[in-house]
N, C-alpha and C positions, 0 to 999 in steps of 0.2 A: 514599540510599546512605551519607551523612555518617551518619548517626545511626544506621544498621547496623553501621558499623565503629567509632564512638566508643565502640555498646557490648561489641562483641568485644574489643576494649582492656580496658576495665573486666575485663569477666569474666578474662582473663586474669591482669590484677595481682591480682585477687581471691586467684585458686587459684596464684598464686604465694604472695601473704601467708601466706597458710593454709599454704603447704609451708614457708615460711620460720618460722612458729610452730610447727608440728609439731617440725621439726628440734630449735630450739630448746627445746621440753620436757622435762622431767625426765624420767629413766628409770622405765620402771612399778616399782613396789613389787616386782612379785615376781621383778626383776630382782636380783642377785646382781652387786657389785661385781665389775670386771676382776681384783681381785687374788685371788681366789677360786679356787682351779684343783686339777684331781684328783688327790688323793695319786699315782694306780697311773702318770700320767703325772711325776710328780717322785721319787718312790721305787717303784717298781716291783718288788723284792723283798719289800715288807711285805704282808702278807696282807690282803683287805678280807674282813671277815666281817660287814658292816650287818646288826644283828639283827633293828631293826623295819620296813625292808624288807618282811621274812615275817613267821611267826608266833611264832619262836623265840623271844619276851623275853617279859615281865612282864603287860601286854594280852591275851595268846592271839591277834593277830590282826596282820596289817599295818597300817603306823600313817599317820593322814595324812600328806602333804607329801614322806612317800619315794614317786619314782615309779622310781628305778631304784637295782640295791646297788652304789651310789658314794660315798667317800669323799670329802666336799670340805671344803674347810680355806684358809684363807689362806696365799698364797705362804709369808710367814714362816713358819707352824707348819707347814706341808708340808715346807719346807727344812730345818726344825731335825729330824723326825722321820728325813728320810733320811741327816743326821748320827750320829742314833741309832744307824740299823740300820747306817751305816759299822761303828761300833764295837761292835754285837753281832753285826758276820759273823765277828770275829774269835776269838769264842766256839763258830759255826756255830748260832747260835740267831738267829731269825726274831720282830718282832713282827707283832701283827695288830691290828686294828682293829677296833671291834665298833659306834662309834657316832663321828660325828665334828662336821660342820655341821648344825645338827638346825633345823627352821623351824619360826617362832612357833605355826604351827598344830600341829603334832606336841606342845610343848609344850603348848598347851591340851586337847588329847586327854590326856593321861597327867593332868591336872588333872582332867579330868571324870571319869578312871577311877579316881582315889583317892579321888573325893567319892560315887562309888558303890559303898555297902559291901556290894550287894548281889553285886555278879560278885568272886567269889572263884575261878573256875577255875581261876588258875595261883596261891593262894598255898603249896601243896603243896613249888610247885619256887622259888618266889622270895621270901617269907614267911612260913616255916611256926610261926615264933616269936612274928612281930610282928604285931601287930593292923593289919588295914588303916586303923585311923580315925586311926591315929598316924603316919604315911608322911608328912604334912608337918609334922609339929610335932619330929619326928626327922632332917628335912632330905631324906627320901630323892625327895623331890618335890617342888617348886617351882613359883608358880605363873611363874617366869621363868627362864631357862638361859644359863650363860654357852658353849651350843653355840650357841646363837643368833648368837653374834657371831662363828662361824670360827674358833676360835683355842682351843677345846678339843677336847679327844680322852678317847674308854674304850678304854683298850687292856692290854694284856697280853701276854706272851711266849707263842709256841706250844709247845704240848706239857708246859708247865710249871705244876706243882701251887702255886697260890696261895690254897689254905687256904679257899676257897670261892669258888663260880663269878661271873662276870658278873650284873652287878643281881641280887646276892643280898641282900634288905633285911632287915640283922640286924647286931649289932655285932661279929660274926665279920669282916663286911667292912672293917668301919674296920683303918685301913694299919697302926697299930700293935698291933692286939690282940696280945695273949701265949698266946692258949690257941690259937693255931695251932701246927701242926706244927712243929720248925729247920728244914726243909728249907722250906718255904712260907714263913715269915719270909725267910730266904735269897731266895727267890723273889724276894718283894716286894721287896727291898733292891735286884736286882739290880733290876729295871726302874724303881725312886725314880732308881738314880744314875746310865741309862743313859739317861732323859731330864731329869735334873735338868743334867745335865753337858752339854743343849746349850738350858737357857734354858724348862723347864718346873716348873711348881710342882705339888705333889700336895695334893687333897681329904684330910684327914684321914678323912673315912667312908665313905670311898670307896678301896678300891685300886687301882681302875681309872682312875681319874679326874683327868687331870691340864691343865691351861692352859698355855700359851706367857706367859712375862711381857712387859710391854711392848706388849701387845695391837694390832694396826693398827685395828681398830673397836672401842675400851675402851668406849664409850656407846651403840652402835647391836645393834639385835636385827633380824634380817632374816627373812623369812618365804618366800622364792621356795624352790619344790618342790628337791628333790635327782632332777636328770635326767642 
């Protein structure tokens, strides 16, 4: 009976050890920092329009690593956007969202779709100028994203004409072109100083495309799905 119970003992501290190492382990990978949280719960007037969610961007198709159309962003750049829309209610203009925390794997998909010069289906409506074999040597592709890290956003003002659409890969889209319309220049000026003004920086070839300075993960690229 001595030697029944010494080893019930053992086994015991055993499966205790092991729940004391578990505890202790690092979070899975495709876990998403605590500071991480969803725009529609901190600003809840901005619109979420997540493009590659569905089929509506560049791809034709829903893109890895979205499993649901959620915006997520780092506390900080969540909080600076609903500073934003404080001060564009004052206008009664709305922004929206179109792409925000985006995961390494989604980024590697848009990589293997610019290296395939064969699927051309959508360059009609997102390339119709540019060669697809130039989309990284032009920047509009990368094979890394600073959405990786929470702390950028593509966004744009609703209802408002800014000289050409979301991921349109041409240099119509860079922020300062002049062979836009005044009223689209205007556009854009107005969403540069509406989040310039609470701590975001704008992409020059990009007019959608802007960062939080000061970044909370400035080094790290994180890959957990968007649920």
């Amino acid at each position: 009976m001595l030697g029944v119970h010494k080893l019930f003992d053992t086994s015991n501290i055993l499966a205790l050890s092991l729940g004391v190492i578990a505890c202790a382990a690092p979070s899975s990978a495709e876990e998403l920092p605590r500071d991480f949280v969803s725009l529609a719960e901190i600003a809840p007037d901005i619109k979420v329009d997540m493009r590659y969610y569905g089929s509506d961007n560049f791809t034709g198709k829903p893109v890895p690593g979205y499993l649901a159309a959620k915006c997520l962003l780092t506390r900080k750049a969540a909080n600076s956007l609903r500073l934003a829309q404080d001060w564009l209610n004052k206008f009664q203009l709305r922004l929206v969202v179109y792409d925000c925390y985006r995961p390494t794997q989604a980024v590697k998909e848009f990589a293997r779709w610019a290296s395939d010069l064969n699927d051309t289906k959508m360059k009609a409506s997102h390339y119709p100028k540019v060669g697809k074999e130039t989309l990284f040597r032009d920047g509009y592709i990368s094979h890394k994203s600073g959405h990786s890290r929470g702390s950028t956003v593509d966004i744009g003002i609703e209802g408002l004409d800014m000289g050409a659409p979301f991921d349109f890969f041409d240099p119509i889209s860079h922020t300062a072109n002049s062979s836009i319309s005044q009223q689209a220049r205007a556009n854009r000026a107005l969403l540069s100083s509406a989040l310039e003004r609470v701590g975001f920086e704008n992409y020059a070839k990009e007019w959608w495309h802007f960062t939080v300075k000061s970044e909370q993960f400035p080094n790290q690229y994180f890959d957990g799905p968007v649920k």
